[in-house]
C-alpha positions as CSV (number, residue, x, y, z in Angstrom):
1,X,-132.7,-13.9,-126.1
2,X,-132.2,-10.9,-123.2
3,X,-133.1,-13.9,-120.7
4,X,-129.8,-16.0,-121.5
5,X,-127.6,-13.0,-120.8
6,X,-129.4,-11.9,-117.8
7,X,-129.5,-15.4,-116.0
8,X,-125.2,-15.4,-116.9
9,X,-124.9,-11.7,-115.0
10,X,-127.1,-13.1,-112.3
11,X,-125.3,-16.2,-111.9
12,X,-121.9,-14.2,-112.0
13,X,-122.9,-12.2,-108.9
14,X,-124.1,-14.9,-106.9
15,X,-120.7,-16.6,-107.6
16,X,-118.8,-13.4,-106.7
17,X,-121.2,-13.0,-103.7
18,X,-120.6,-16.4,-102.6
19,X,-116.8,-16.0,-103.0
20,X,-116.4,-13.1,-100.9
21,X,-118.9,-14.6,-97.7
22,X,-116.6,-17.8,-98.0
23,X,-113.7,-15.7,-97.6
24,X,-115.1,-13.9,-94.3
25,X,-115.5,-17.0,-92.7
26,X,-112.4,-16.8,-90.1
27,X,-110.2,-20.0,-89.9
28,X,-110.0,-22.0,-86.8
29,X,-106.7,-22.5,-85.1
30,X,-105.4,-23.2,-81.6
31,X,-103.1,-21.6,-78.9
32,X,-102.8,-23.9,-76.6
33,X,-100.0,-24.5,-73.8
34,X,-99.5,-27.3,-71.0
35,X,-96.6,-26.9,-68.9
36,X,-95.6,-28.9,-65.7
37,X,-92.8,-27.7,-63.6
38,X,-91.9,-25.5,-60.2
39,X,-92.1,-21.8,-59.4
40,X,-89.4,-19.7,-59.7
41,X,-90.6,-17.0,-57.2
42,X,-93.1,-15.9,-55.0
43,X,-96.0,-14.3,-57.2
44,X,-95.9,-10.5,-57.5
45,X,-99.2,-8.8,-58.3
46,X,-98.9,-5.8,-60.7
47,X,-101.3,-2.9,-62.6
48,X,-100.8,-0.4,-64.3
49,X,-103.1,2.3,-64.0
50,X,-106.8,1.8,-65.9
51,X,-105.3,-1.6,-67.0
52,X,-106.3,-4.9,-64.9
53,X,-104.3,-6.5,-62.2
54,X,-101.8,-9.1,-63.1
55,X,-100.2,-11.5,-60.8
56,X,-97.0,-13.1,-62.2
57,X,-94.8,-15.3,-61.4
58,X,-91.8,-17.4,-63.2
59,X,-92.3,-21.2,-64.0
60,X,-89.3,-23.7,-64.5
61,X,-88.8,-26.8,-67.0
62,X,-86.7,-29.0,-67.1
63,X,-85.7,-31.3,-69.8
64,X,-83.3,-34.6,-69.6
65,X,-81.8,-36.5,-71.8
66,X,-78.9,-39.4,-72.8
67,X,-76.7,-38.9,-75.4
68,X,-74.7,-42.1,-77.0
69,X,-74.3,-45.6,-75.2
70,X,-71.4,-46.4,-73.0
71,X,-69.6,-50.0,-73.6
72,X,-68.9,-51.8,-70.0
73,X,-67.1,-55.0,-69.8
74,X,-67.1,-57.1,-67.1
75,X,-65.1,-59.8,-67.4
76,X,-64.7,-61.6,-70.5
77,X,-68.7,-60.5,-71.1
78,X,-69.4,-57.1,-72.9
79,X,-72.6,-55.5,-71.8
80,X,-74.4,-52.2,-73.9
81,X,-75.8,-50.2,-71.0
82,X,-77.6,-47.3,-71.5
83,X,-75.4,-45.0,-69.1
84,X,-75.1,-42.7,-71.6
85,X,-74.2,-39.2,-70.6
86,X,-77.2,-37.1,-69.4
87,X,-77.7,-33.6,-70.8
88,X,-80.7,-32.0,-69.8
89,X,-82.3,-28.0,-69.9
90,X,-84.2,-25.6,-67.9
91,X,-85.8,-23.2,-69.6
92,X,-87.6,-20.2,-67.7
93,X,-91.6,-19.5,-68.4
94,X,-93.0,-15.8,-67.3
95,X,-96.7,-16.7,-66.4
96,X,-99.1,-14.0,-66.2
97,X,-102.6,-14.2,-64.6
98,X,-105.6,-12.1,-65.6
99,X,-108.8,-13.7,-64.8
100,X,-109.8,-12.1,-61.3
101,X,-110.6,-14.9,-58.9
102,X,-107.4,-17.4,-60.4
103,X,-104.9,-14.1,-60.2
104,X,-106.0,-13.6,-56.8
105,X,-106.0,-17.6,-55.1
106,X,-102.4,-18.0,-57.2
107,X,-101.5,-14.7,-55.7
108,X,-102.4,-16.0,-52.4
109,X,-101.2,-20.1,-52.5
110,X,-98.6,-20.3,-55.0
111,X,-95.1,-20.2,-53.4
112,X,-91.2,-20.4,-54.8
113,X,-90.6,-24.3,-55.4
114,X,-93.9,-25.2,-55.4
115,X,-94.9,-27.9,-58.5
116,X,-97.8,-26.5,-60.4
117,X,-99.5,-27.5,-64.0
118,X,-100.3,-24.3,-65.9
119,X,-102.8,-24.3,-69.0
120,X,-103.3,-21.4,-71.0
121,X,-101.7,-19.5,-74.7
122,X,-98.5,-18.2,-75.5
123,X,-98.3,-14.1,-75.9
124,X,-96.2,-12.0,-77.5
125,X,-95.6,-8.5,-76.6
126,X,-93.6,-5.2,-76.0
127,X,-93.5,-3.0,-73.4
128,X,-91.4,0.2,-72.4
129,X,-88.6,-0.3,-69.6
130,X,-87.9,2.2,-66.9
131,X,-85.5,3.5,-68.8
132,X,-88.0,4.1,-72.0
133,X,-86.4,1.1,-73.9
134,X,-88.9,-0.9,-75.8
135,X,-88.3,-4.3,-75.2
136,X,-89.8,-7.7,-76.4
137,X,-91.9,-10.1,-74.0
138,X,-93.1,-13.8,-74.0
139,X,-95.6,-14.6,-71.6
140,X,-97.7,-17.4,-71.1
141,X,-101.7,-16.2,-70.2
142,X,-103.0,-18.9,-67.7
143,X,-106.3,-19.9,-67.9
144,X,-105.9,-22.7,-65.3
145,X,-103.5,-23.4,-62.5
146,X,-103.3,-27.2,-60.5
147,X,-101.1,-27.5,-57.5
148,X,-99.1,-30.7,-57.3
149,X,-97.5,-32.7,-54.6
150,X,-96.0,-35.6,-55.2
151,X,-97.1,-36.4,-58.7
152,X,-100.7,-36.2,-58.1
153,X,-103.3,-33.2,-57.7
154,X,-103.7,-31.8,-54.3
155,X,-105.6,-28.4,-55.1
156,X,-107.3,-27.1,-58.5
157,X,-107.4,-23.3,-57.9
C-alpha cells in the first residue's frame, strides 16, 4: 500500500526532472550571410583601447530588375519583348573583420572597387558618437573573404 504512492512521487520527479533537462537543451539556429559585390573604400583598421583591432571596410550590392513588358511592332507583326524597364538597388554593407590574420591580409589587399565574396553573420549593435549620441549599427562579422576578378577566384585570403 505505501509502495503504490511512493513509486507515483518517484515517477512525478523523474518526469519533472526530465522536463526541466529537455528544456536546457539550447535550440540550434543559423546566422549565416553570403554576399558578392565591390568595396566601397579602402579598408580602415580601428581599436579601441583593451578591445581587439578591427579592420572595416564598406561592401556594395547591387540588385536589377524589369518591371512590365513592352509591346513592339514591326510591321504588320507584333512582337512581346522583354525590354521592360530596368529598376535595380544598391544597398551599402559595413563589414567588420576580427579574426587576426584575415583583419590583417584584408587590411593589406583589399582596395576601393575591388569584387570580393564575404561569408560571415549579421550584427546588431550600438555605440556612442563623438558627440555622446547613442546610435544603432548593422555590421556584417566576416569570417571569410575571396577576391574575385573576372567572375572567378583569384585569391582566398
Amino acid at each position: 500500500m505505501w509502495r503504490r504512492p511512493a513509486w507515483q512521487v518517484l515517477r512525478q520527479f523523474v518526469r519533472h526532472e526530465s522536463d526541466t533537462v529537455t528544456s536546457l537543451v539550447l535550440e540550434r539556429s543559423m546566422n549565416r550571410v553570403q554576399l558578392l559585390g565591390r568595396v566601397g573604400q579602402d579598408p580602415i583598421m580601428r581599436q579601441v583601447e583593451g578591445k581587439n583591432p578591427v579592420t572595416i571596410f564598406s561592401l556594395a550590392t547591387n540588385e536589377m530588375w524589369r518591371t512590365g513588358d513592352s509591346e513592339v511592332s514591326q510591321g504588320a507583326l507584333l512582337f512581346l519583348c522583354p525590354l521592360g524597364d530596368i529598376s535595380q538597388k544598391t544597398t551599402w554593407h559595413r563589414i567588420s573583420v576580427f579574426r587576426p590574420g584575415l583583419r590583417d591580409v584584408t587590411y593589406q589587399y583589399v582596395r576601393k572597387g575591388s569584387r570580393i565574396f564575404v561569408e560571415g553573420k549579421i550584427d546588431y549593435g550600438e555605440y556612442t558618437d563623438k558627440n555622446n549620441v547613442r546610435r544603432q549599427a548593422t555590421t556584417i562579422i566576416a569570417d571569410n573573404v575571396i577576391f574575385l576578378s573576372d567572375g572567378s577566384v583569384r585569391d582566398k585570403v
